[in-house]
N, C-alpha and C positions, 0 to 999 in steps of 0.2 A: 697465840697457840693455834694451832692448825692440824685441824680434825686430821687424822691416819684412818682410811679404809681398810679394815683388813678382811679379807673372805676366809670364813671358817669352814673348815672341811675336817669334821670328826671322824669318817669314815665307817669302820668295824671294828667288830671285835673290844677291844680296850681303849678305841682310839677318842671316842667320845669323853669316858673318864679320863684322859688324861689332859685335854683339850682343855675340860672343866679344872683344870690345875693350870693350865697355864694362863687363860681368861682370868680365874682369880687374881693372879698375879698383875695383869695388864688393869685389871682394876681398879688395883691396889696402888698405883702410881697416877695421884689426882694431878700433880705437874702434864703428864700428858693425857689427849683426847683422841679414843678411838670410837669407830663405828664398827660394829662386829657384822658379816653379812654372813649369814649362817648360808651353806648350799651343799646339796645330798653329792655323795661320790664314796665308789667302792662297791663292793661283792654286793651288801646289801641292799643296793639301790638297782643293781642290776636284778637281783631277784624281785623288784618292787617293781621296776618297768621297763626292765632289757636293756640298762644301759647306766653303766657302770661310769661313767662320766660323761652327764648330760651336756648339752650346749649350752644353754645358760649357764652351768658351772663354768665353763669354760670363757664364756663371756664376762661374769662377775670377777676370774679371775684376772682377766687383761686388765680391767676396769680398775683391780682393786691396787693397792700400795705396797700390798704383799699379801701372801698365803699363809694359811698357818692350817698346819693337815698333821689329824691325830694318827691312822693309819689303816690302810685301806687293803682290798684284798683278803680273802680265808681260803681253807685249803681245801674243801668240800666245792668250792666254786672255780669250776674251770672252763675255759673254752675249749672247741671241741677237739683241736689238734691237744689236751691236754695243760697247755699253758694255764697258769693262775690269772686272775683279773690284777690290770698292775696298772689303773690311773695313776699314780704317784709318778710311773714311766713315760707316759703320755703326756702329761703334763710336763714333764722335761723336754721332752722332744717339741711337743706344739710351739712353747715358747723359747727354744732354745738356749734353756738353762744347762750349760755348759760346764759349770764350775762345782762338783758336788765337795763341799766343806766340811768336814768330818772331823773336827777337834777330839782331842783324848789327853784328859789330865787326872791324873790321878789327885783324889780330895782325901782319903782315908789310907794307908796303909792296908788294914783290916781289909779294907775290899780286893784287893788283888791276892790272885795264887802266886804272887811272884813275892821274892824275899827284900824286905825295904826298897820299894820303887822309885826313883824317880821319872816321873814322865805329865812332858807338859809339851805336845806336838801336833800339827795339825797337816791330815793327807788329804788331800783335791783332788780330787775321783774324775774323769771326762768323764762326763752323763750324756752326750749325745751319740755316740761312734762309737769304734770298739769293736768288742764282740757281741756288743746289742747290735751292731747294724740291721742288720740283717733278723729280726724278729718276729718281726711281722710278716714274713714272708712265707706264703702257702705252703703246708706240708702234702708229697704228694700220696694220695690213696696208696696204700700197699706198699712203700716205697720201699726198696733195700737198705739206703743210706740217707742220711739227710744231712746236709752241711749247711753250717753257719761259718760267715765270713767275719774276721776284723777289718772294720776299717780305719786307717788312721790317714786322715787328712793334712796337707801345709794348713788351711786356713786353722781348721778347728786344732789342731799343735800348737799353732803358734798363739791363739786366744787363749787358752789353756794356761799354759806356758808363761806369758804375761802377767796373768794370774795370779800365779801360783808367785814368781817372780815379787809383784807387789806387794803378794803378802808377808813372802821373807823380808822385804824390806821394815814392814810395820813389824817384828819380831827378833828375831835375832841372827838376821840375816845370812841363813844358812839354806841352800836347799836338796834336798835331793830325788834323781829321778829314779822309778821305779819301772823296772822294763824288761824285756827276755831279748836282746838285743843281741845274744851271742848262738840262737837260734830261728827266731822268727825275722824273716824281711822289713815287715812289717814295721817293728821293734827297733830295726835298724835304722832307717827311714824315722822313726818316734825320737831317737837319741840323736840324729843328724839334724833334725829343725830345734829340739831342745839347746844343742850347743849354737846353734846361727841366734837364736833369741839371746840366749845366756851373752853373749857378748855386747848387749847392749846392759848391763845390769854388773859393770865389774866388782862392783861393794859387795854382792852377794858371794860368798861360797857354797860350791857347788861341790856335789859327787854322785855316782852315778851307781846302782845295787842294782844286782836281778832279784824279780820275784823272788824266787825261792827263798834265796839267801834272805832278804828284805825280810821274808816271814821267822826266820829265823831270829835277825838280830832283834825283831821288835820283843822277842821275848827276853834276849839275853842282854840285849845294852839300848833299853828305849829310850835310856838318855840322852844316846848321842845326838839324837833327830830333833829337828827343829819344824821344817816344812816338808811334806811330801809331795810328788806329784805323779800321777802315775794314772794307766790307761783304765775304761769303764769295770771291766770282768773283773781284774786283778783288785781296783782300789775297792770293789764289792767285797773282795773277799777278805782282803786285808783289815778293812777296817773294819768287821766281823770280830777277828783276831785282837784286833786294839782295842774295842770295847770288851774283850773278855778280858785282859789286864789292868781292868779300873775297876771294875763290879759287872762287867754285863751287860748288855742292852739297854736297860733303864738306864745307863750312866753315858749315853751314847748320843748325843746334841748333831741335829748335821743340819745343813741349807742346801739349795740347789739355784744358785745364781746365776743370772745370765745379764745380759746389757743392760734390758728395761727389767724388765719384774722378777722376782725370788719366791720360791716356797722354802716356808722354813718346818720342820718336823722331827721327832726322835725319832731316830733311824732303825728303833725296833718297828716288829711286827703286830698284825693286829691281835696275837695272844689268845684266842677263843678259848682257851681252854679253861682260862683262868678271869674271861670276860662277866663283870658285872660282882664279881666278888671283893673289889676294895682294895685290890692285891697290889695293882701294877705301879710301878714303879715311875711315880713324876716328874724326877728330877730332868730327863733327856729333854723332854718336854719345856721345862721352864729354863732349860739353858738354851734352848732352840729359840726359846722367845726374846732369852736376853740376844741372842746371836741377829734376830729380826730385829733389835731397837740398833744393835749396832750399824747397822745397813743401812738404816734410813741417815745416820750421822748426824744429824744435829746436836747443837747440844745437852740440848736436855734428856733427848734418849741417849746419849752416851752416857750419862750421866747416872741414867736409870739403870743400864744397864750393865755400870760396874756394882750399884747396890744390889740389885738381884743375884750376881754371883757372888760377893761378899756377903750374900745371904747365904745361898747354897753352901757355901765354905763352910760358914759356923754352923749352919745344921748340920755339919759332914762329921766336922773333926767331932762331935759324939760319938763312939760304935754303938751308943745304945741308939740313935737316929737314924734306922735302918728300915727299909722295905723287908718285904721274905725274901726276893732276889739276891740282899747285902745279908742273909743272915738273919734278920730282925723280925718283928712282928708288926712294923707301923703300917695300919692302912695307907689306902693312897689319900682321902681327904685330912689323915692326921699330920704324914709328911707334908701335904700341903699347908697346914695349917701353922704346922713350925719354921718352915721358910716363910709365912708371909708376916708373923711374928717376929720375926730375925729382919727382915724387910722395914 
């Protein structure tokens, strides 16, 4: 058996309790051995010493086997052009995690506003390029206007692309690209390297949605979809929308993959509002974690971590097995406690 480092970044807000739900779970599988490396990052760590993702953070993560980040950033804590602190971003970028994974399945009927759902699909966000490019880039004193650029690169389209590509293959081989290709250049250029990739990949089916629409059909026929794949701004927002047809944020599991190293984390926020009260919702959380054993591939964390979700399942299909977010009244150590029981 062969020790997994994994660096833990709790972050703010709620993001420590729900870390504490996923660590249980990694616990809770004596089959595999990890090493937890705890390291400070987020709003609250810059208020503690000016820097909201230290270098040794940064170091421990190169170092480690994977990430696993509860959630970072609050809304009181901004830098001076106004922007939020968003290590989570930074971390994408330094290590060029490329591939944002953003699974959405619905486990409960009860939890979606939508009428008998089916939906079991997963959209791949570019996390480097985009309309983040351009971020970090000085705002001027007094400015009139201020523009941000998209960019969409051949290299990082076609890694992407590949991607997205191999993972239709591991599913059901379907994918489709999400784009505004009938208005932006940019977009067009996005949908031109997608078709040159796509022809190495003929088993796969393909189709090609603009945004808009895309937003649209996830409400009205989630089923059809298999894979998504679509640029940084857009897959932020969309996948927003696809966690609101399962229950919500808390039901919202995502990774940020790139060649060598992954963070894996639910894709909610750090929640202050409701921080420190029992409240938040774990489950994102512990499907991020089973989404980190898959990564690693061996077999015994795959193995773990079709039990983990086969955990989450049966605690699901209860409606009385709810956070407040689903409706319910479970804390977060109770839901945790009935997944690791089901486990």
């Amino acid at each position: 058996m062969v020790k997994k480092q994994i660096a833990v970044l709790p972050g703010d807000g709620i993001g420590p309790e729900v870390i504490e739900s996923g660590l249980a779970v990694l616990r809770a599988l004596p089959e595999l051995d990890f090493e937890f490396l705890e390291m400070p990052c987020g709003a609250g760590e810059y208020l503690r010493q000016g820097d909201p993702l230290p270098q040794q953070t940064i170091e421990i993560c190169r170092q480690a086997d994977a990430v696993l980040l509860g959630a970072a950033g609050l809304p009181n804590v901004r830098w001076a052009d106004g922007r939020e602190m968003a290590p989570q971003i930074d971390i994408r970028e330094i290590f060029g995690l490329y591939a944002g994974v953003r699974p959405t399945r619905i486990y409960n009927p009860a939890h979606s506003p939508l009428k008998n759902p089916v939906i079991d699909y997963v959209l791949v966000r570019e996390s480097t390029e985009g309309l983040f490019s351009t971020r970090l880039r000085p705002r001027a004193a007094g400015a009139d206007a201020v523009r941000d650029e998209m960019l969409i690169s051949r290299a990082g389209s076609e890694r992407l692309f590949h991607f997205a590509f191999r993972l239709a293959q591991s599913r059901r081989n379907k994918l489709t690209l999400v784009d505004k290709a009938n208005v932006l250049p940019s977009m067009a250029f996005f949908r031109q390297v997608f078709d040159e990739v796509a022809a190495a990949y003929p088993g796969v089916e393909t189709e090609r949605i603009y945004v808009d629409a895309m937003a649209l059909y996830l409400v009205q026929r989630p089923q059809c979809f298999d894979v998504l794949v679509t640029e940084n701004m857009f897959g932020d927002i969309l996948s927003d929308l696809a966690a609101a047809t399962v229950g919500g944020m808390g039901m919202a599991p995502s990774a940020d993959i790139g060649d060598a190293q992954a963070v894996f984390q639910p894709a909610h926020g750090s929640a202050p509002d409701i921080a420190g009260q029992g409240k938040a919702n774990p489950v994102a959380t512990i499907l991020s974690v089973a989404m980190m054993l898959e990564w690693f591939a061996d077999p015994d964390s795959l193995a773990a971590a079709v039990r983990i979700r086969r955990a989450v399942e049966s605690v699901l299909a209860d409606p009385l097995n709810a956070t407040a977010d689903l409706g319910g009244n479970l804390s977060t150590p109770r839901m945790t406690e009935k997944i690791l029981a089901a486990l």
